[in-house]
ZANURO-332823 format. One record per residue (C-alpha): residue in three letters; x, y, z. Coordinates in steps of 0.25 Angstrom, whole numbers. Example, Ala and Ser with C-alpha at 12.3 -4.5 7.8 and 13.67 -1.06 7.14 Angstrom:
<recs>
  residuo     c1     c2     c3
      ALA     49    -18     31
      SER     55     -4     29
</recs>
This chain:
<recs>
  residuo     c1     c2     c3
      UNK    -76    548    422
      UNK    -70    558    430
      UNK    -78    564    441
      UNK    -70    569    451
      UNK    -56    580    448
      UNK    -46    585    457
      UNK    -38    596    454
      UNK    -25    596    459
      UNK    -23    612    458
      UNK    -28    623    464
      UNK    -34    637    461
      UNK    -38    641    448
      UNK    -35    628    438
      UNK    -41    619    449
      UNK    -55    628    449
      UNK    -52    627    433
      UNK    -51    611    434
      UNK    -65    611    444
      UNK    -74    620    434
      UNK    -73    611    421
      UNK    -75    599    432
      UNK    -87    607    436
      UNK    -90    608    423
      UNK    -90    594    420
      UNK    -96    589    431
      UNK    -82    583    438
      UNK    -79    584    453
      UNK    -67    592    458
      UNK    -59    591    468
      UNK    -48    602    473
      UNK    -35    600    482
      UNK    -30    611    491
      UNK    -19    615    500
      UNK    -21    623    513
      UNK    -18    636    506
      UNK    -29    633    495
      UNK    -40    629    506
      UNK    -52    639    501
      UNK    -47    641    487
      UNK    -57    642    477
      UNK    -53    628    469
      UNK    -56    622    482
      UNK    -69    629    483
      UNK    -73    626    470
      UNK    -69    609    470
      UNK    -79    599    474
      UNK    -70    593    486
      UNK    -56    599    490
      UNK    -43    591    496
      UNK    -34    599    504
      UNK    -19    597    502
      UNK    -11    600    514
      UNK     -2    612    516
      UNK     -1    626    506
      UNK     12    623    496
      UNK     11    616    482
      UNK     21    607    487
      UNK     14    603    500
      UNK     -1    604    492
      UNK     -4    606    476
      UNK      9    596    471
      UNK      6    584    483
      UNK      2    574    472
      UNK      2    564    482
      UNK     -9    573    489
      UNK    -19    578    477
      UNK    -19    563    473
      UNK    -26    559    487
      UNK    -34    572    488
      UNK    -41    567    473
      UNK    -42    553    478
      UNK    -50    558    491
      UNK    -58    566    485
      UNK    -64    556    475
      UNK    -58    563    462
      UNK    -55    554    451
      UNK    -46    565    443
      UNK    -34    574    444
      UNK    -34    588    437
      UNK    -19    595    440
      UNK    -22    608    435
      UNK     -7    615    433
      UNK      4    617    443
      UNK      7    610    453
      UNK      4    595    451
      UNK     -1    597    436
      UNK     11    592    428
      UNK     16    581    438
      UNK     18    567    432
      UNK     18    561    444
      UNK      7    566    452
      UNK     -1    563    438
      UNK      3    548    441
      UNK     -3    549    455
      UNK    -16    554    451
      UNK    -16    544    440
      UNK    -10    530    450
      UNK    -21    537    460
      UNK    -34    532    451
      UNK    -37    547    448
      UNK    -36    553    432
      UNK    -27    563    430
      UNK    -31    574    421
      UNK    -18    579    413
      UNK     -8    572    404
      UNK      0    558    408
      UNK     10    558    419
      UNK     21    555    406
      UNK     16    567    399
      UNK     17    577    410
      UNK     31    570    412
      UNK     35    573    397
      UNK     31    588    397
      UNK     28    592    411
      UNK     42    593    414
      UNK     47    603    405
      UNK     62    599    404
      UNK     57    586    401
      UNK     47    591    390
      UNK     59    599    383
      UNK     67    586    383
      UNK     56    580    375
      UNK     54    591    366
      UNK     68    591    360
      UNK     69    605    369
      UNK     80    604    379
      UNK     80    614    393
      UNK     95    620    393
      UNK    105    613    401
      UNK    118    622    404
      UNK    114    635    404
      UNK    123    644    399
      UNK    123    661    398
      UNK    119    658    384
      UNK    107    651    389
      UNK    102    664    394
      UNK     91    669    398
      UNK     86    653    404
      UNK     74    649    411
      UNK     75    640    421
      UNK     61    631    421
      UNK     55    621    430
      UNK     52    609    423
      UNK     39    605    429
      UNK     26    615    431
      UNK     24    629    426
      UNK     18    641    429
      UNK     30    648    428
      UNK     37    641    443
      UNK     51    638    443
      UNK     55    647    431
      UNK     66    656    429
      UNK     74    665    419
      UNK     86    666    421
      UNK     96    677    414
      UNK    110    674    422
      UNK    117    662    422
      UNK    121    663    437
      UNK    107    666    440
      UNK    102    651    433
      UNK    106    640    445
      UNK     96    650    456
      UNK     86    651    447
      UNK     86    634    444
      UNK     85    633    459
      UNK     75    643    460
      UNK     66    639    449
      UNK     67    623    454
      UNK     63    627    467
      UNK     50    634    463
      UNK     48    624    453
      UNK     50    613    465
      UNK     39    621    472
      UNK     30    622    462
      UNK     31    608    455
      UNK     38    602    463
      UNK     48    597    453
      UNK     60    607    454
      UNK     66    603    440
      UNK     70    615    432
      UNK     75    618    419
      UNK     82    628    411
      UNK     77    633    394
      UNK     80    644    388
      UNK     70    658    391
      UNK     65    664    379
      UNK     65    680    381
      UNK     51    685    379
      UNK     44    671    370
      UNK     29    669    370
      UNK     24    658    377
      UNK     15    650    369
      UNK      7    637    373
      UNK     -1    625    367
      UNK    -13    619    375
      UNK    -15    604    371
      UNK    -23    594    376
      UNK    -20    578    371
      UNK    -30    567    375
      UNK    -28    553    378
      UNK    -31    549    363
      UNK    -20    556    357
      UNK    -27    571    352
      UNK    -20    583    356
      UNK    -26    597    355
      UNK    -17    609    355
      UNK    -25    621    358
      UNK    -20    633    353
      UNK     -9    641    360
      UNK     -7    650    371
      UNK      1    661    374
      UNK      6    663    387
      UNK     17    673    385
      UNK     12    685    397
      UNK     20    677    408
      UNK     26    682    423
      UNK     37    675    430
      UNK     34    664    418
      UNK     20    663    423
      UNK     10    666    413
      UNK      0    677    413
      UNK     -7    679    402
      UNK    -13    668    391
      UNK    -19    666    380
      UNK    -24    658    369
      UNK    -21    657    357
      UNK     -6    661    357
      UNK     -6    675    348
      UNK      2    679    336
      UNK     10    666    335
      UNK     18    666    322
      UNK     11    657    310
      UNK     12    641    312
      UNK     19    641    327
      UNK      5    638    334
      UNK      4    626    327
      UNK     17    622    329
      UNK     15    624    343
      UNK      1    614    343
      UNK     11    603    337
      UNK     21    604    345
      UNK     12    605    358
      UNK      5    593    351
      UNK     18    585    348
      UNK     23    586    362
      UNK      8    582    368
      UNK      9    570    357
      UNK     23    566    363
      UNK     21    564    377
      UNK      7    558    376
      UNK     -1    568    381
      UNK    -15    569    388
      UNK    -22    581    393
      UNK    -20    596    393
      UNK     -5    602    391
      UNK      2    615    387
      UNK     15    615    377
      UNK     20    629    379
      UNK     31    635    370
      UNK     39    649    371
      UNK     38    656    357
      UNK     48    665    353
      UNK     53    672    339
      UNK     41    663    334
      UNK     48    649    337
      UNK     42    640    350
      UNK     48    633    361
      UNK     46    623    369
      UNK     42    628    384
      UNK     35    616    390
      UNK     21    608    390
      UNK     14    608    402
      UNK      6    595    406
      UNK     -5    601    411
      UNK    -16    612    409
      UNK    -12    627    410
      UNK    -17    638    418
      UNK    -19    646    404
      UNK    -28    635    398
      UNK    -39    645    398
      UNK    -36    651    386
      UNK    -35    638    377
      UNK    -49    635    384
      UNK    -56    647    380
      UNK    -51    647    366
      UNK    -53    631    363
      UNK    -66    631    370
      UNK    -62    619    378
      UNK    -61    618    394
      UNK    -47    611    395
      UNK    -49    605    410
      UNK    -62    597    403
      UNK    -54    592    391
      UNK    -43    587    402
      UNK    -52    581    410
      UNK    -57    574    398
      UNK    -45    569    394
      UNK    -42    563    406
      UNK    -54    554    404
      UNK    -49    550    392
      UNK    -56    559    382
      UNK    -53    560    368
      UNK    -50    576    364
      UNK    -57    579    350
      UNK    -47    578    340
      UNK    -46    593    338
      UNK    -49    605    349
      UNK    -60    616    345
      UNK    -54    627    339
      UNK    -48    638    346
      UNK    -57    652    347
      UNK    -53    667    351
      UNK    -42    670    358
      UNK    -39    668    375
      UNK    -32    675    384
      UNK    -29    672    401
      UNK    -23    681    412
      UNK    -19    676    424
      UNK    -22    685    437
      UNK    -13    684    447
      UNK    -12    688    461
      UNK      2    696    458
      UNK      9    709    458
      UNK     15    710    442
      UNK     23    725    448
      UNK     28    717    460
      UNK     36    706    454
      UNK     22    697    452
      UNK     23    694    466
      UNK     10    686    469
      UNK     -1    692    478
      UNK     -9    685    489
      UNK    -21    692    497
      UNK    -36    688    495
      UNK    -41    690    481
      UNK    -53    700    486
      UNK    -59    698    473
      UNK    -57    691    459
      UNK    -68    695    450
      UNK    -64    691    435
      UNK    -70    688    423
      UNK    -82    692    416
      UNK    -89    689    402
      UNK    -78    681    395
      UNK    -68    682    405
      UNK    -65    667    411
      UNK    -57    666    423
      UNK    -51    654    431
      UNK    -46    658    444
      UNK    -43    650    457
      UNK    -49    662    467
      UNK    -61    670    470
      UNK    -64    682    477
      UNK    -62    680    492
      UNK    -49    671    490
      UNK    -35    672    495
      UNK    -23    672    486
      UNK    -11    665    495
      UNK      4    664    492
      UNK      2    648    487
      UNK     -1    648    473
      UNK     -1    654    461
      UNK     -4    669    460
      UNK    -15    668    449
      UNK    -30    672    453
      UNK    -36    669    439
      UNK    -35    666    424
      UNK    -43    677    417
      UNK    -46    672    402
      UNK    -54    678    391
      UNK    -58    671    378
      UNK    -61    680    365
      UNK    -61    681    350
      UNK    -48    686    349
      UNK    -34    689    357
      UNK    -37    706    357
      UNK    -51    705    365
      UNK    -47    693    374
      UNK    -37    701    377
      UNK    -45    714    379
      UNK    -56    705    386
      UNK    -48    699    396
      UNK    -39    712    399
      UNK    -53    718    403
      UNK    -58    708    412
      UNK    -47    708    419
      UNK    -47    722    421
      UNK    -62    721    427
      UNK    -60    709    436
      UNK    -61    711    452
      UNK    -46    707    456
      UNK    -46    713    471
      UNK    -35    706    482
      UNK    -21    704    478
      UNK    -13    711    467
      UNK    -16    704    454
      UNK     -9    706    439
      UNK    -24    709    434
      UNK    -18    722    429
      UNK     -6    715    424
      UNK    -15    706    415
      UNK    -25    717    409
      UNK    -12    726    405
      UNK     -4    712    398
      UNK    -17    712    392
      UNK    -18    726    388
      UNK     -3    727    385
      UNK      1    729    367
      UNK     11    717    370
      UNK      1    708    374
      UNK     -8    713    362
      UNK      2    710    352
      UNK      7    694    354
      UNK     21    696    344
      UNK     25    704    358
      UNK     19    694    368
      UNK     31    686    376
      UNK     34    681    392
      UNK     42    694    392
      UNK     29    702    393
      UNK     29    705    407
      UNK     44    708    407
      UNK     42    719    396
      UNK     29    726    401
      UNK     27    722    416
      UNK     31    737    420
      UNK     19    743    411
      UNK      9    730    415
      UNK      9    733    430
      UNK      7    748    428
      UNK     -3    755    437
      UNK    -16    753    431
      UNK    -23    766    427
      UNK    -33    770    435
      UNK    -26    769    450
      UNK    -27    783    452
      UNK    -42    783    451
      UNK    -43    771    459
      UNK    -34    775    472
      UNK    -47    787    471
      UNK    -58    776    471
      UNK    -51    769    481
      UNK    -50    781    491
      UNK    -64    786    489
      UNK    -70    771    491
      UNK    -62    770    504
      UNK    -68    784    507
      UNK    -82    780    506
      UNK    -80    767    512
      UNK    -77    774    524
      UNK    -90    780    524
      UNK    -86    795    523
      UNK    -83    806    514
      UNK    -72    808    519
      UNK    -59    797    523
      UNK    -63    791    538
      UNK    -73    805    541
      UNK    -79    817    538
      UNK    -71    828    538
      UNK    -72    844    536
      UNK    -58    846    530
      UNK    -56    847    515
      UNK    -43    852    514
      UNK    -38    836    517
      UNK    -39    825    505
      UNK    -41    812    512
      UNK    -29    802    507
      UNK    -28    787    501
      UNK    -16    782    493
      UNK    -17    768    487
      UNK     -2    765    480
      UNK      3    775    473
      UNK    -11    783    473
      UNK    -15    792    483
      UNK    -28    798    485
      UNK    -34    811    490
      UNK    -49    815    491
      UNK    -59    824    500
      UNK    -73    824    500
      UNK    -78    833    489
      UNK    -90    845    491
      UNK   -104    838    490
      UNK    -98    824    494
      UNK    -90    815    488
      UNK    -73    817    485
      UNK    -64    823    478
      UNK    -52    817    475
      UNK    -41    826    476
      UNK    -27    818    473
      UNK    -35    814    458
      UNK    -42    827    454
      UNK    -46    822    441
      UNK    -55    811    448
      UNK    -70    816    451
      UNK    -75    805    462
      UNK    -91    802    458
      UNK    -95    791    466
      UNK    -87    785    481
      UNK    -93    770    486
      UNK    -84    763    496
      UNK    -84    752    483
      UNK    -84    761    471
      UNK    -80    776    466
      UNK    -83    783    455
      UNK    -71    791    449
      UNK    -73    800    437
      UNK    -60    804    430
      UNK    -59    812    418
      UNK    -75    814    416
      UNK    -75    797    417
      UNK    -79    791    428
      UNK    -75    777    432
      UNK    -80    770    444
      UNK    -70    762    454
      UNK    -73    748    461
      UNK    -67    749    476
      UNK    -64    738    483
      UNK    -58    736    498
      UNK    -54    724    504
      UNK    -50    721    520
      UNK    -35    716    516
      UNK    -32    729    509
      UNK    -36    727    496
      UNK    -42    738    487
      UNK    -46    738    475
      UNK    -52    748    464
      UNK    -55    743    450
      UNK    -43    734    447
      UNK    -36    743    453
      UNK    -28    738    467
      UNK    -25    748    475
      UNK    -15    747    489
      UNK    -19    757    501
      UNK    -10    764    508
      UNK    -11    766    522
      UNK    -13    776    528
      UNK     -2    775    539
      UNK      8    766    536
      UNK     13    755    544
      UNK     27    757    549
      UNK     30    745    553
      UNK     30    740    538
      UNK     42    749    534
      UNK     54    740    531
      UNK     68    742    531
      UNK     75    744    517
      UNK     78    732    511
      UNK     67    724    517
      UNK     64    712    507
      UNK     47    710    507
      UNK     40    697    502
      UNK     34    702    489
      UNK     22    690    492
      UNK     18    684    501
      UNK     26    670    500
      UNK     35    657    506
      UNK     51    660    505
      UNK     56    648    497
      UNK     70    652    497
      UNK     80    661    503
      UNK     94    664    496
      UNK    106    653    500
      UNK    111    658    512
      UNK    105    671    513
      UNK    106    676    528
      UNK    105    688    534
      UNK    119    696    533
      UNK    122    694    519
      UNK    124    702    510
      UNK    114    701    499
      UNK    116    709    483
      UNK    105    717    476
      UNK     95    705    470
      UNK    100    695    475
      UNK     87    684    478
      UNK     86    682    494
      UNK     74    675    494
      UNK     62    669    486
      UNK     47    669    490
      UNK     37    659    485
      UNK     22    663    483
      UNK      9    659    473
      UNK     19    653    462
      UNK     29    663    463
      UNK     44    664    466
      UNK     49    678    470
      UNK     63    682    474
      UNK     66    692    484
      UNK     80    699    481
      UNK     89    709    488
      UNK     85    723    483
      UNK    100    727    486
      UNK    111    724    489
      UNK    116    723    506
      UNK    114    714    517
      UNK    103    704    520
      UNK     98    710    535
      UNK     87    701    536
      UNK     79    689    530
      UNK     66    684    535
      UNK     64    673    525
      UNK     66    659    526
      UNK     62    648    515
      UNK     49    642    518
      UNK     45    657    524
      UNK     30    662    522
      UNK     30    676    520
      UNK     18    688    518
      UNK     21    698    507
      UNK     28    709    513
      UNK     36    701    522
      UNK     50    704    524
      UNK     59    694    520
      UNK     74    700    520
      UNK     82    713    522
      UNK     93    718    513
      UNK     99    731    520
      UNK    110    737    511
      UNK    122    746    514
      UNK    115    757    512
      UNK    105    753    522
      UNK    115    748    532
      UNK    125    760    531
      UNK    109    769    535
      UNK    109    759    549
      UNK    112    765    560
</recs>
């Protein structure tokens, strides 16, 4: 009987791992790197093992390391989670050779399908060999892991051997297996999943579909279960194949078959060997807690013949700590506040209020998942929770999600595809109504917290607004006759109430009122509105010379260009450099054409966001030096 699990993961699936062993009255135990020392999953185990060092490399994929950390702290099981270590065939074999039970399918299974190149093979489906300009559009694949990490389309021929070093060096980072591979990329399919789970007596459940279609940088967004408007007959042939594959390799445990549906035919994608992040949504729909039914199976337990039948209809966000207008470049900063859920409203998250998102990991602060009748008011449900939830710190794509949500493309699935961010990204990251209103909140709250009617003191002068400008907004109000203000830049708003946390606008005969909330690092926040200061005198020492290259995240400089040095002359576009951060590759390119005048960047390079990197001056600029 097991008594004693480690969970050889971090953040949220490890806090997922720990509460159905709560629940079943099983021990936990986390492991952590130096980076991770106060996170909540290692708040939340009953003992904790560090790992040395801050990297996945030196920390998260040290098999040799997790294996001792379980054995001396008395655990008696290994849950992997998903990442790092989770399909590893070998490090299954340790845990096993170690005296300690494995919870996920056999090291040969995870062999068979964990690498996806060999998975094709054994599915008749064959990854391209010669590419050729017919070929295209290809994407280049790693072969081991997911989560979108060493992946890459490629559109030019010339463009195919960088992007295979490229994508087997993030994959290397991540995995630590820097096999790629190269299939064919389907413009705009619909990714479609099977959950399964197989026992150790032969039954294997298939349950239901997901769709997971709403994807960035090949990372998936938004999920939900089951898979909508899919044409008659294809969902079962997707549970037999998923079955048939599961059946073939002997499988034991929880798994994912997942197939790119286009023009109403499905293709092979890959099966992953392990649970997924989106698991959620088969959970709420199937009424089962998968973690439980793994642990289970691992003990040998014999699944029913059949699982319960599926109810209602499911659907996950993933909120991220991200800019979608700025490229998704990831954000760091303390997360001030992370207030979600409700009645309903599940939420599996790796933070709480109070924590710090660093520059280490993955980007995502929280699953969001709703569970409802049908597909319309799941997804009116969830939109408004989101909507409501507390999110103050770093830039989020909580207004990303609500407007996916909200957007007649995501209503209608015959229009759903992984090209939906491509189409509407522009319209999605739009300013959200209301900014105007809230920039007025945010000026008369500052006002009040400084104690006087008016700005930093009293003053006589009417004929002089007082002046705040938060992005693009600016702000000008004066105190009104019989107290209060007037807010003179908005006249069609009428201030009712001013408290250093909380105004009360009326506009249009309705009034409204506005949460205000300041924080020491800078952060403001009014509503789900995020608003950016501007001061009042700027810093001069932050101008830069044209052509300044900035870190767009704060991150580590894996690589610079082949023989990049200052002198050379560099064209328009051309990749300098690359930075690393929170699961995420990002390249910094010329922005013109000139000469490289300076380059503060060196592989292995810790850098803040803002920080600059390189200078490209161009003729232009040259021919203006004295």
């Amino acid at each position: 009987m097991m008594s004693t699990v480690l969970v050889a993961n971090r953040g949220e699936i490890a806090c997922r791992v720990f509460r159905t062993c709560r629940e079943l009255g099983i021990a936990t135990v986390a492991v952590y790197s130096d980076a991770d020392a106060d996170a909540l999953h290692v708040r939340e185990a009953d003992a904790a093992v560090r790992l040395p060092g801050a990297s996945p490399a030196e920390t998260y994929l040290r098999g040799d390391l997790v294996v001792k950390a379980a054995l001396a702290a008395g655990a008696d099981a290994v849950h992997p989670g998903y990442g790092f270590l989770s399909e590893n065939a070998d490090f299954a074999r340790e845990v096993a050779a170690a005296g300690l039970v494995w919870i996920g399918p056999p090291p040969a299974a995870i062999e068979a399908m964990a690498s996806k190149t060999r998975a094709k093979e054994l599915l008749g489906v064959a990854p391209l060999a010669d590419v050729t300009e017919a070929d295209l559009p290809v994407l280049v694949k790693a072969a081991a892991g997911g989560g979108g990490r060493g992946m890459r389309v490629v559109r030019e021929l010339s463009l195919l051997d960088a992007e295979l070093a490229a994508a087997s060096a993030e994959a290397l980072s991540a995995f630590g297996d820097g096999e790629v591979f190269v299939e064919p990329y389907v413009e705009n399919g619909r990714h479609v999943e099977v959950q399964i789970l197989a026992d150790g007596h032969g039954t294997v459940w298939t349950l239901g579909t997901r769709d997971c279609s709403l994807q960035r940088r090949h990372q998936k967004v938004v999920e939900e279960a089951p898979a909508p408007g899919l044409p008659p007959g294809l969902a079962e042939s997707l549970y037999e194949r998923s079955a048939a594959a599961a059946k073939a390799v002997g499988y034991v445990g929880a798994g994912t078959v997942e197939f790119l549906v286009a023009d109403g035919r499905a293709h092979f994608l890959e099966m992953n060997t392990r649970l997924q992040v989106e698991h959620p949504v088969t959970e709420e729909v199937y009424g089962v807690d998968l973690v439980a039914l793994q642990l289970r199976v691992a003990q040998g337990a014999e699944l029913p013949a059949e699982p319960p039948p599926p109810q209602g209809h499911a659907i996950e966000a993933r909120l991220y700590a991200e800019d979608p207008a700025g490229g998704w470049t990831p954000q760091t900063g303390v997360l001030h506040a992370l207030e979600l859920g409700g009645a309903g409203v599940r939420v599996d998250t790796g933070y709480a209020s109070g924590d710090s998102v660093g520059v280490h990991y993955d980007a995502m602060l929280a699953k969001v998942v709703v569970h409802a009748p049908t597909r319309a008011e799941a997804t009116r449900k969830l939109a408004h929770a989101l909507e409501r939830a507390r999110v103050h710190g770093p830039a989020t794509n909580r207004d990303l999600l609500v407007a996916s949500l909200r957007h007649p493309d995501f209503a209608d699935p015959a229009r759903l595809g992984t090209g939906f961010y491509e189409r509407h990204l522009a319209e999605l990251t739009a300013p959200v109504p209301g900014e105007a209103e809230a920039a007025v909140a945010a000026a008369l709250a500052e006002a009040a917290g400084n104690g006087t009617r008016f700005g930093g003191g009293w003053r006589n002068v009417r004929s002089q607004d007082e002046t705040r400008t938060y992005g693009k907004q600016e702000v000008r109000y004066r105190p009104a006759r019989g107290g209060g203000y007037e807010v003179t830049s908005h006249p069609g708003i009428r201030v009712v109430a001013v408290a250093p946390d909380r105004v009360r606008l009326e506009v249009a005969g309705v009034a409204r009122n506005f949460e205000v909330a300041s924080y020491e690092d800078g952060s403001l926040h009014v509503g789900r509105h995020r608003l950016t200061p501007a001061p009042r005198f700027p810093d001069p020492t932050t101008q830069q010379q044209p052509g300044s290259l900035l870190a767009p995240m704060p991150g580590t400089v894996v690589r610079v260009a082949d023989g990049l040095a200052v002198g050379d002359r560099v064209e328009a576009g051309r990749p300098l450099l690359w930075l690393e951060a929170m699961k995420m590759e990002h390249r910094v390119i010329a922005p013109a054409s000139g000469t490289l005048t300076a380059l503060h960047a060196a592989p292995g390079r810790q850098v803040e966001v803002g920080a600059l990197l390189a200078v490209v001056t161009t003729e232009a600029q040259e021919d203006r030096t004295p």
